[in-house]
C-alpha positions in Angstrom: 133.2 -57.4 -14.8 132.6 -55.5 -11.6 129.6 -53.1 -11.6 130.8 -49.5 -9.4 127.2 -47.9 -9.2 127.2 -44.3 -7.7 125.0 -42.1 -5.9 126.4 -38.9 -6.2 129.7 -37.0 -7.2 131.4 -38.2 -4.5 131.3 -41.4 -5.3 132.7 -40.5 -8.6 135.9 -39.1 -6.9 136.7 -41.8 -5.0 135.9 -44.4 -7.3 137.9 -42.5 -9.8 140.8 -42.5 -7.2 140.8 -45.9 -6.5 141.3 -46.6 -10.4 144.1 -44.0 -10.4 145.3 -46.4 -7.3 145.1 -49.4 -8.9 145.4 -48.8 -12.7 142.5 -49.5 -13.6 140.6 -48.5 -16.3 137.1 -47.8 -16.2 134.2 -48.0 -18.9 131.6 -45.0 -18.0 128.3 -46.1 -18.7 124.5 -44.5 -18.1 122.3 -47.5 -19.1 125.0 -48.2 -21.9 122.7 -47.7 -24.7 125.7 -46.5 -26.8 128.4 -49.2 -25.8 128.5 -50.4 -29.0 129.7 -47.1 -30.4 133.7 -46.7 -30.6 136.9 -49.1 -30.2 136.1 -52.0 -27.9 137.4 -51.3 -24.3 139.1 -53.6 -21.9 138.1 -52.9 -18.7 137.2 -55.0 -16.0 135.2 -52.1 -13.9 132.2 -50.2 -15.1 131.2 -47.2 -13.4 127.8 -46.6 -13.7 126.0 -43.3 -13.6 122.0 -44.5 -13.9 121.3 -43.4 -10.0 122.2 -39.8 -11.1 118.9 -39.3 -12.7 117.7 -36.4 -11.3 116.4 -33.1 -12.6 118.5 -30.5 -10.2 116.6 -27.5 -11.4 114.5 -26.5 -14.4 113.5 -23.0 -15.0 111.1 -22.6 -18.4 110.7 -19.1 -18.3 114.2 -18.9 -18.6 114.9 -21.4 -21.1 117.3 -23.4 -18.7 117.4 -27.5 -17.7 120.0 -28.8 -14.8 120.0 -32.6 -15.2 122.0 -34.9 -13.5 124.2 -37.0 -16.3 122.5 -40.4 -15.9 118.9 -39.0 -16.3 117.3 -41.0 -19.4 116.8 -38.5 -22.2 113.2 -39.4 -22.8 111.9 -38.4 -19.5 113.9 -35.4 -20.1 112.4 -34.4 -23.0 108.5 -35.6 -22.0 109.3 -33.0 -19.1 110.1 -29.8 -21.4 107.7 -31.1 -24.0 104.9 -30.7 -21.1 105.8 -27.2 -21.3 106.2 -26.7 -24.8 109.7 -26.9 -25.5 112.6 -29.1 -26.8 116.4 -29.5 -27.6 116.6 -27.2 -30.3 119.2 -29.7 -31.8 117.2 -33.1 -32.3 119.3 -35.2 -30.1 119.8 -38.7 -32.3 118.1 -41.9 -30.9 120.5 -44.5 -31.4 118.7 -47.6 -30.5 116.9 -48.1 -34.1 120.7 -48.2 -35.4 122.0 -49.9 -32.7 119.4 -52.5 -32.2 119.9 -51.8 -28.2 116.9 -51.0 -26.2 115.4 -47.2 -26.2 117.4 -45.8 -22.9 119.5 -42.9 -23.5 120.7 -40.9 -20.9 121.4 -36.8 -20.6 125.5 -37.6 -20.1 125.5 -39.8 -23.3 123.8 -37.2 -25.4 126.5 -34.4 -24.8 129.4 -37.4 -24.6 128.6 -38.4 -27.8 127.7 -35.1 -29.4 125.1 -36.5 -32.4 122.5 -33.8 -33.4 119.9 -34.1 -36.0 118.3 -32.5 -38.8 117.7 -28.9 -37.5 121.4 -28.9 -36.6 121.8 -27.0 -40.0 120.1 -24.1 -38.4 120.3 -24.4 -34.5 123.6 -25.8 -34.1 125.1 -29.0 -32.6 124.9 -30.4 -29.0 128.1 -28.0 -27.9 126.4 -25.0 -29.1 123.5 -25.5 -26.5 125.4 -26.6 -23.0 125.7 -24.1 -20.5 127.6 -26.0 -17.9 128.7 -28.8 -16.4 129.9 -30.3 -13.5 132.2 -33.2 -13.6 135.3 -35.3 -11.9 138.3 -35.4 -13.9 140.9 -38.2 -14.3 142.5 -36.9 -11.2 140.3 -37.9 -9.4 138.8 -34.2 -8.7 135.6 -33.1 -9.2 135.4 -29.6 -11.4 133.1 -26.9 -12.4 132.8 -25.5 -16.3 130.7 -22.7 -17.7 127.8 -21.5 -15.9 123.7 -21.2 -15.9 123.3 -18.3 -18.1 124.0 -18.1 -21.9 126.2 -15.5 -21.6 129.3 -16.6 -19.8 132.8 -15.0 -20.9 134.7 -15.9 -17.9 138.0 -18.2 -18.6 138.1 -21.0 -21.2 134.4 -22.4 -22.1 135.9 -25.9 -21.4 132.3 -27.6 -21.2 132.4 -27.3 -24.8 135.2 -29.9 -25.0 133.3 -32.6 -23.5 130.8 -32.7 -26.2 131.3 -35.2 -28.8 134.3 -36.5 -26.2 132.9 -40.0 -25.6 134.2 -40.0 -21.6 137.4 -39.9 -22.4 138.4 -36.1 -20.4 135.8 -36.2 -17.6 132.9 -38.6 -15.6 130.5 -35.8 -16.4 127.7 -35.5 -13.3 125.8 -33.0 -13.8 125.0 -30.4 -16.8 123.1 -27.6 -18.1 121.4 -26.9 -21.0 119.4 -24.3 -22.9 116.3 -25.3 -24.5 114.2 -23.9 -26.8 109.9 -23.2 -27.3 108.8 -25.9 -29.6 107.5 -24.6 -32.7 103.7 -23.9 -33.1 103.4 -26.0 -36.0 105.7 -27.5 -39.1 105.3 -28.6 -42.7 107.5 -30.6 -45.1 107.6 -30.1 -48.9 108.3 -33.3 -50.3 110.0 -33.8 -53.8 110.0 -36.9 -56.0 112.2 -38.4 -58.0 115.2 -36.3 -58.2 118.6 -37.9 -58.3 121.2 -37.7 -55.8 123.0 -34.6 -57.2 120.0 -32.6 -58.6 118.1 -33.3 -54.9 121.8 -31.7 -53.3 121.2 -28.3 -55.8 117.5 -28.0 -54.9 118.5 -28.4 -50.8 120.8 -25.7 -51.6 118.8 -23.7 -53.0 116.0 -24.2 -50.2 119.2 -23.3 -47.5 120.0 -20.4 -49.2 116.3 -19.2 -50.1 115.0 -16.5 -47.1 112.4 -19.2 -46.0 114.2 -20.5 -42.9 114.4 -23.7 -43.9 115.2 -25.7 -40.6 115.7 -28.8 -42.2 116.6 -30.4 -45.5 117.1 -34.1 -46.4 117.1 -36.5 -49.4 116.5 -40.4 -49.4 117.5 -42.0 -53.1 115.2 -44.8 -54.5 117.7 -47.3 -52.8 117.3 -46.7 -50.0 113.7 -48.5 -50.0 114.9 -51.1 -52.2 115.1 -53.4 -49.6 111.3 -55.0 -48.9 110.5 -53.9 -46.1 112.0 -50.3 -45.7 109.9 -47.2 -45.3 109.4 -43.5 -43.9 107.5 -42.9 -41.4 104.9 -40.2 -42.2 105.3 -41.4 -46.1 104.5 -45.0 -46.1 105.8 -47.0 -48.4 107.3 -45.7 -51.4 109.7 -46.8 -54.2 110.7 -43.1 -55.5 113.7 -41.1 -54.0 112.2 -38.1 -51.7 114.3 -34.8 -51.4 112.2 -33.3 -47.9 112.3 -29.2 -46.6 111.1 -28.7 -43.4 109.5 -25.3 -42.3 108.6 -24.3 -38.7 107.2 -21.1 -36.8 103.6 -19.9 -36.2 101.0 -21.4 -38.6 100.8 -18.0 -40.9 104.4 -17.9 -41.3 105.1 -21.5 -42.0 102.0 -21.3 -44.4 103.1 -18.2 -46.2 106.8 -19.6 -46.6 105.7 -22.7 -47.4 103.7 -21.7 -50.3 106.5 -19.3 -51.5 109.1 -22.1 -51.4 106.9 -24.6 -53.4 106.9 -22.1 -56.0 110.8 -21.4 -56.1 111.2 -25.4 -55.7 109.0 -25.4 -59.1 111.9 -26.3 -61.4 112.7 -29.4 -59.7 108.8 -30.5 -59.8 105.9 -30.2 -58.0 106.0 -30.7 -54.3 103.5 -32.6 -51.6 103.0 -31.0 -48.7 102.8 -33.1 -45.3 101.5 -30.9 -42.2 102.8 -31.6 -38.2 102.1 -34.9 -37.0 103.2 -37.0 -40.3 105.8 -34.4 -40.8 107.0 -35.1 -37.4 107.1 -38.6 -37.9 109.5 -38.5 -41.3 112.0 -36.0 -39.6 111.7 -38.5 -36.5 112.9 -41.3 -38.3 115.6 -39.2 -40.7 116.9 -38.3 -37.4 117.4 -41.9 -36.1 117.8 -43.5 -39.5 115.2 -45.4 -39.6 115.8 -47.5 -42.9 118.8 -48.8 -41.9 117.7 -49.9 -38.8 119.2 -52.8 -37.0 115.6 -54.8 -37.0 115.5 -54.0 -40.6 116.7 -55.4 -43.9 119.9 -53.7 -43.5 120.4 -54.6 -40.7 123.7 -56.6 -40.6 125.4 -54.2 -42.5 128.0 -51.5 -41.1 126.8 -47.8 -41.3 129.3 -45.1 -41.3 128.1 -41.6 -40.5 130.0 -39.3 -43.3 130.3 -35.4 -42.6 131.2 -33.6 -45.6 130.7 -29.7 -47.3 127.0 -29.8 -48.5 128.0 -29.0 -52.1 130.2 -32.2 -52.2 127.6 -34.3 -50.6 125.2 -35.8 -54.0 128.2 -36.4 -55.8 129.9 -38.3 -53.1 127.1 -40.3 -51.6 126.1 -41.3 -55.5 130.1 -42.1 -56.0 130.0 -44.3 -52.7 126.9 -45.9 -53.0 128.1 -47.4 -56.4 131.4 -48.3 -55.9 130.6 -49.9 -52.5 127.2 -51.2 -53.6 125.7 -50.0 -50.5 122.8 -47.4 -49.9 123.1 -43.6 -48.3 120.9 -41.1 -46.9 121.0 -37.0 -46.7 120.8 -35.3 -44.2 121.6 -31.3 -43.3 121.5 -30.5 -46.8 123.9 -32.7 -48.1 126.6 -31.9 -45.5 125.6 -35.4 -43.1 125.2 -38.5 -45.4 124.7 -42.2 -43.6 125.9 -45.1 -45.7 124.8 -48.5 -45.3 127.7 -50.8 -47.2 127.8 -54.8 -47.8 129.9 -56.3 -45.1 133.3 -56.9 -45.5 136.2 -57.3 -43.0 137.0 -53.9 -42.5 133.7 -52.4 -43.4 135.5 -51.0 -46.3 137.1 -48.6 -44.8 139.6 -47.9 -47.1 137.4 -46.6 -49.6 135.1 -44.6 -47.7 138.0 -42.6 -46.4 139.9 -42.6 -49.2 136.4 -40.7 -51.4 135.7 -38.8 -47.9 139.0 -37.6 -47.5 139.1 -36.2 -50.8 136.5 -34.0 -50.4 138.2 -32.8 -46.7 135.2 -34.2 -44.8 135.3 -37.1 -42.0 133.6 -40.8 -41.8 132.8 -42.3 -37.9 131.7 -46.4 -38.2 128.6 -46.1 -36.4 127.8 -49.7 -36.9 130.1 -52.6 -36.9 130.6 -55.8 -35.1 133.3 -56.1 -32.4 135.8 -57.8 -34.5 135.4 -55.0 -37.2 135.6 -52.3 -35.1 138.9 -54.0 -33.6 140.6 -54.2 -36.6 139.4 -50.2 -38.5 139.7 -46.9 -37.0 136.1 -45.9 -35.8 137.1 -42.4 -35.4 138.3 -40.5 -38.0 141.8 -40.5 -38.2 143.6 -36.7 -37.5 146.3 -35.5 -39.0 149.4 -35.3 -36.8 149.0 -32.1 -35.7 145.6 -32.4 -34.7 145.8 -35.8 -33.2 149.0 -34.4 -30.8 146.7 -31.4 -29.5 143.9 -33.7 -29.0 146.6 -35.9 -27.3 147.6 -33.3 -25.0 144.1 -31.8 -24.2 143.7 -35.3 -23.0 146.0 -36.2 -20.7 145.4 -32.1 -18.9 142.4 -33.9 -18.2 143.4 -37.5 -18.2 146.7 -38.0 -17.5 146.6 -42.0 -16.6 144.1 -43.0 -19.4 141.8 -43.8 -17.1 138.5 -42.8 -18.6 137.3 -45.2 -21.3 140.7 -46.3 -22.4 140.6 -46.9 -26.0 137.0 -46.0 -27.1 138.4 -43.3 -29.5 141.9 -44.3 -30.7 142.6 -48.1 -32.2 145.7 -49.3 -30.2 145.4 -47.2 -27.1 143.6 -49.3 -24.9 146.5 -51.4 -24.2 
């Protein structure tokens, strides 16, 4: 497979061009820690976008990052972090999952659009890009949004390549808010609670005026295998419901004492202060116990969004009729399930309990042949998938981008 490495936009237009040219489809990669994700391609060309690492501009006191697309994430975030600030939404780490070494890049965090736990409160990877630059499948290069939060001016079309997987756009260049990171945070821990009463008491935490910024439960099961624990929590045999609080240490102290007392009724609660707090949240985000190192580690993961109030009574329902384990994150709302492989990853039933419930299932983990053979991507409804169609090919119109990654059958 031929290796198209770039320096700068430019390249990306005429490289772009010359697969318009020839019709040839091209795989858009940063150091291609998420290749695994999505249909299997074929394409014979990768155009890779690691030598646009740079950091254009970075303004703290304004809240504002411009990053070329191909800089890796954690030198991103070590850079804000030196000045006390983060991505407000807990971009996912997908290399535990993945099993794929620890190089994410800026462009592959919007392109594939996974937040973590404080997405409940701050929103999702969309909700914080300002701008970005990119070259379209026309070969053109193009401008979207702007460097200040509040931009009205036209259609905010950076918001469509978020969660887009390069298939509208080689993004270059983008730019993000960030956010101070909080002075310090605590997690209430509850044990023991089954699936559906641990889904009431997140809800009730959510709802309570505590600004709760994250809430997550992780039945017994999901430890069952020898071998699988928490970060922060060592090992442990009991399902844990977790509420994190952040904010100046009064305020997180004050709340935190007032939600232990409305969280009294589901049992008492442990209280785990920043660093070991940080440390479970850290591996919620990248679901650590299904890790591909782990004892779960051969088998497929699907990443379920559903409505939070649905979410215990699903993931219980799944986990037993597939025989597999789940996790809950975002208050019910995000659930990971780990299921026994079979030759379509059971597919069927996972969409057949999610669909009932009007939520959505992506197969985060599979092998190739599996992810040949099943939809990795939710399928749309007609109506939906024809607009998506269409948004497509205004950007798109020759399929160039990576052909396929999205929709089984298109690649051809």
């Amino acid at each position: 497979m031929d290796t198209l490495k770039v320096r700068d936009a430019k390249d990306v237009e005429e490289v772009v061009r010359a697969a318009i040219a020839g019709e040839q489809p091209l795989e858009i990669i940063g150091h291609g820690s998420k290749r695994l994700i999505g249909q299997p391609m074929a394409t014979n060309a990768l155009l890779d976008l690691s030598s646009l690492n740079a950091v254009t501009s970075y303004e703290p006191n304004e809240l504002i990052i411009t990053v070329q697309a191909g800089a890796p994430l954690a030198d991103v975030k070590s850079l804000i972090d030196s000045k006390n600030q983060q991505f407000a939404f807990e971009p996912i780490d997908t290399a535990p999952l993945l099993g794929t070494p620890s190089l994410g890049t800026i462009g592959g965090m919007i392109g594939a659009g996974l937040a973590g736990p404080r997405r409940i409160r701050a929103g999702g990877a969309r909700d914080h890009l300002l701008g970005a630059h990119g070259v379209s499948g026309f070969g053109d290069s193009f401008k979207a949004g702007g460097r200040v939060v509040k931009n009205v001016t036209g259609y905010d079309l950076c918001k469509l390549l978020a969660g887009s997987w390069g298939t509208l756009s080689v993004m270059t260049e983008v730019t993000l808010k960030v956010m101070p990171r909080p002075e310090t945070e605590r997690t209430l821990v509850l044990r023991g609670l089954d699936d559906v009463t641990a889904n009431r008491a997140m809800t009730a935490a959510l709802g309570s005026p505590f600004d709760v910024s994250a809430a997550a439960h992780l039945p017994n099961s999901a430890f069952r295998a020898e071998g699988n624990e928490l970060a922060g929590l060592g090992s442990t045999r009991e399902a844990v419901t977790l509420l994190r609080l952040e904010g100046i240490a009064a305020s997180a102290a004050h709340r935190a004492a007032a939600l232990d007392k409305l969280m009294a009724p589901f049992g008492a609660a442990q209280t785990i202060d920043d660093v070991a707090s940080a440390a479970i949240w850290s591996s919620v985000r990248d679901v650590v116990p299904f890790a591909a190192a782990g004892p779960l580690g051969a088998w497929p993961v699907w990443r379920i969004v559903c409505p939070p109030a649905c979410g215990g009574a699903l993931g219980e329902q799944l986990a037993r009729d597939a025989g597999g384990d789940v996790i809950y994150d975002w208050g019910g709302g995000l659930i990971w399930a780990a299921l026994p492989p079979k030759p379509d990853a059971q597919a069927a039933l996972v969409r057949q309990r999610v669909g009932a419930v009007g939520g959505h299932a992506t197969l985060v983990r599979a092998s190739d042949e599996v992810r040949r053979n099943v939809d990795v991507f939710h399928p749309q409804p007609a109506g939906v998938a024809s607009l998506s169609e269409r948004v497509r090919q205004a950007f798109d119109p020759k399929n160039i981008l990576n052909r396929g990654r999205m929709i089984r059958g298109s690649a051809a």
